[in-house]
N, C-alpha and C positions, 0 to 999 in steps of 0.2 A: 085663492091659491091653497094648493092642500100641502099637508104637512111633507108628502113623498116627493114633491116637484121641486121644493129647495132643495138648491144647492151650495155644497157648502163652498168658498171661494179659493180655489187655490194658489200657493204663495209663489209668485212669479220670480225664476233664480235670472241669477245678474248676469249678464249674458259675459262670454269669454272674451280677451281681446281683439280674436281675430273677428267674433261676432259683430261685437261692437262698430270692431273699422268698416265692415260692410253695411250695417245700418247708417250709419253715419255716410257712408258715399252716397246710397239710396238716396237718404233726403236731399243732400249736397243737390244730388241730382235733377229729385226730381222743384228744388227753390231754385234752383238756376233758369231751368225750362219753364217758370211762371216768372222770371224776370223777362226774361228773353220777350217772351209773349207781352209784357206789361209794356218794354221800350219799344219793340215793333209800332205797336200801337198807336205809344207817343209820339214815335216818327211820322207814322201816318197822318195824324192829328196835323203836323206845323208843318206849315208849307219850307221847302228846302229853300234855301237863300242860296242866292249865286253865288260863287266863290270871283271876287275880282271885281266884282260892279260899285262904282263909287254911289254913295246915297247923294 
């Protein structure tokens, strides 16, 4: 790597509040839609049990 290809790092500023509350729903969002997907899953997985059938 030559000395002109560095770069220097710049200092990331704190994002505003209103910024913040929409990154914050983003992820909300998109952790809910890999739950979602996770219990579908699990449902698929175990067979449904009747509702009212005695063992």
């Amino acid at each position: 790597m030559r000395f002109y290809e560095i770069q220097t790092i710049k200092p990331i500023k704190p994002l505003s509040p209103e910024q913040a509350r929409i990154k914050n729903l983003k992820k909300n969002v998109s952790s809910a839609k890999q739950r979602l997907r996770s219990e579908k899953g699990r449902q698929l997985i175990k067979p449904i049990k009747s509702v009212g059938s005695a063992p």
